[in-house]
C-alpha positions as CSV (number, residue, x, y, z in Angstrom):
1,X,-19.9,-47.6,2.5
2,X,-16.5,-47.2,1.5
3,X,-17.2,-45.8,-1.6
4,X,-19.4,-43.3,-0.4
5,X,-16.8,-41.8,2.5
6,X,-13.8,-42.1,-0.5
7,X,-16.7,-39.6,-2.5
8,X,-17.3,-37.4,0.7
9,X,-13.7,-36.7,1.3
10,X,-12.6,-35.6,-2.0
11,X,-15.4,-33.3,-2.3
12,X,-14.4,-32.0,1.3
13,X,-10.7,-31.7,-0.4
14,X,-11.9,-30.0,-3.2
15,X,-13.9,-27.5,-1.3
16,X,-10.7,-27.2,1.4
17,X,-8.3,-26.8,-2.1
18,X,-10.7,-24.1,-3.3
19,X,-11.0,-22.1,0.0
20,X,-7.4,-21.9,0.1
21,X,-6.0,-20.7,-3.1
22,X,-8.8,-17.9,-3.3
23,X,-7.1,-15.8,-1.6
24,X,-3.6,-16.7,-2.5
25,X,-5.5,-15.7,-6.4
26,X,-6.3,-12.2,-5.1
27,X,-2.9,-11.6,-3.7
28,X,-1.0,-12.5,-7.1
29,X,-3.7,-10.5,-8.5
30,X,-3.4,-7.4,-6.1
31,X,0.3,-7.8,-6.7
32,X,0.2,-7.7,-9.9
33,X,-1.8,-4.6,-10.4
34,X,0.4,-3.0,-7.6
35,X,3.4,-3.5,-9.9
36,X,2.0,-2.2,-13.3
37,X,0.3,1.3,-10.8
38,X,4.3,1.8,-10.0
39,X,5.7,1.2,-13.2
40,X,7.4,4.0,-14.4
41,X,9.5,4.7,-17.3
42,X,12.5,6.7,-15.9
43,X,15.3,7.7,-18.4
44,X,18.4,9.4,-17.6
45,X,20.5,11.3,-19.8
46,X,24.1,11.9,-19.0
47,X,26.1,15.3,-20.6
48,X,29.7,15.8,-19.0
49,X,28.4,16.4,-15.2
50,X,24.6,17.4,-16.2
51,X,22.1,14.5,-15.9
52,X,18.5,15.0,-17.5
53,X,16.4,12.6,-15.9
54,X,12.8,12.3,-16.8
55,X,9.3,10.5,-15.2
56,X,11.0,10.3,-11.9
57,X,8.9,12.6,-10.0
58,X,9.2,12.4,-6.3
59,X,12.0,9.8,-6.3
60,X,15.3,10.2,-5.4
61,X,18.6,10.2,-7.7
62,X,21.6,8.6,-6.0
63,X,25.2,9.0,-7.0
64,X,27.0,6.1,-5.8
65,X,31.2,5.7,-6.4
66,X,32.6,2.5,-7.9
67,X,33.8,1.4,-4.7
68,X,29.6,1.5,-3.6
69,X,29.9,4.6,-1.2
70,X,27.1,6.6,-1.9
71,X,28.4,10.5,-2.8
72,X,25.5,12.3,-3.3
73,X,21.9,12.3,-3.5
74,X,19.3,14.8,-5.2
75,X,15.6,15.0,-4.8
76,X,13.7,14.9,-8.5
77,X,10.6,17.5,-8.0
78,X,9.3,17.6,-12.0
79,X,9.0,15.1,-14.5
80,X,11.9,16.3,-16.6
81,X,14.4,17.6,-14.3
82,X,18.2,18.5,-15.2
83,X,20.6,18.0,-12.4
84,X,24.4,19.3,-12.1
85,X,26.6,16.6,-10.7
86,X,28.9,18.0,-8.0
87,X,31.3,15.2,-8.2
88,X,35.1,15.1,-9.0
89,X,35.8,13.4,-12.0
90,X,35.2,9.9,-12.1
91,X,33.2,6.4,-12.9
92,X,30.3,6.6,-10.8
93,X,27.0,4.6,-10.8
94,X,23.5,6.1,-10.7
95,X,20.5,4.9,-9.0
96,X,16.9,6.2,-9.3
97,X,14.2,3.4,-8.6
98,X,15.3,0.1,-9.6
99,X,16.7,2.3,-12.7
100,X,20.5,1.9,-12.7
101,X,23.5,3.6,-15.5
102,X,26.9,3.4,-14.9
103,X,28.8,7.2,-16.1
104,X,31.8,8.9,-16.6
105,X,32.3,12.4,-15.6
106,X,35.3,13.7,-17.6
């Protein structure tokens, strides 16, 4: 008899075990294929006070000082987009995504 229940409970464990990390599976999974949909390649290309950035449509490009106050921000509307800095000169650090360069503008 004792047998039998220590049989029945670890199949009701399995099957418990099993319920449970399905869906836990399909988030990682979602997750996962979330990520590589948003990936993106972003480059950014720094000339004096001109920045060429490319494959950051619709994001946002964020100038931020060395002392982390943010000074400026421009909207990136094409894939390949040239924007002039209006910043004094300077080390500043620039953001687009979780794409980050530090620059001078001499």
């Amino acid at each position: 008899m004792r047998r039998r229940l220590f049989i029945f409970s670890g199949i009701v464990c399995l099957m418990v075990a099993s319920i449970q990390a399905s869906p836990m599976l399909m988030e990682m999974e979602m997750g996962v294929a979330e990520q590589v949909e948003q990936e993106r390649v972003i480059s950014i290309d720094v000339d004096g006070n001109k920045v060429d950035v490319k494959g950051a449509n619709g994001l946002v490009l964020e100038v931020i000082s060395i002392t982390g106050r943010q000074v400026a921000s421009y909207k990136i509307d094409s894939p390949a987009q040239r924007v002039e800095l209006g910043v004094p000169k300077g080390c500043y650090i620039l953001k687009i995504g979780k794409v980050v360069r530090k620059i001078t503008v001499r």
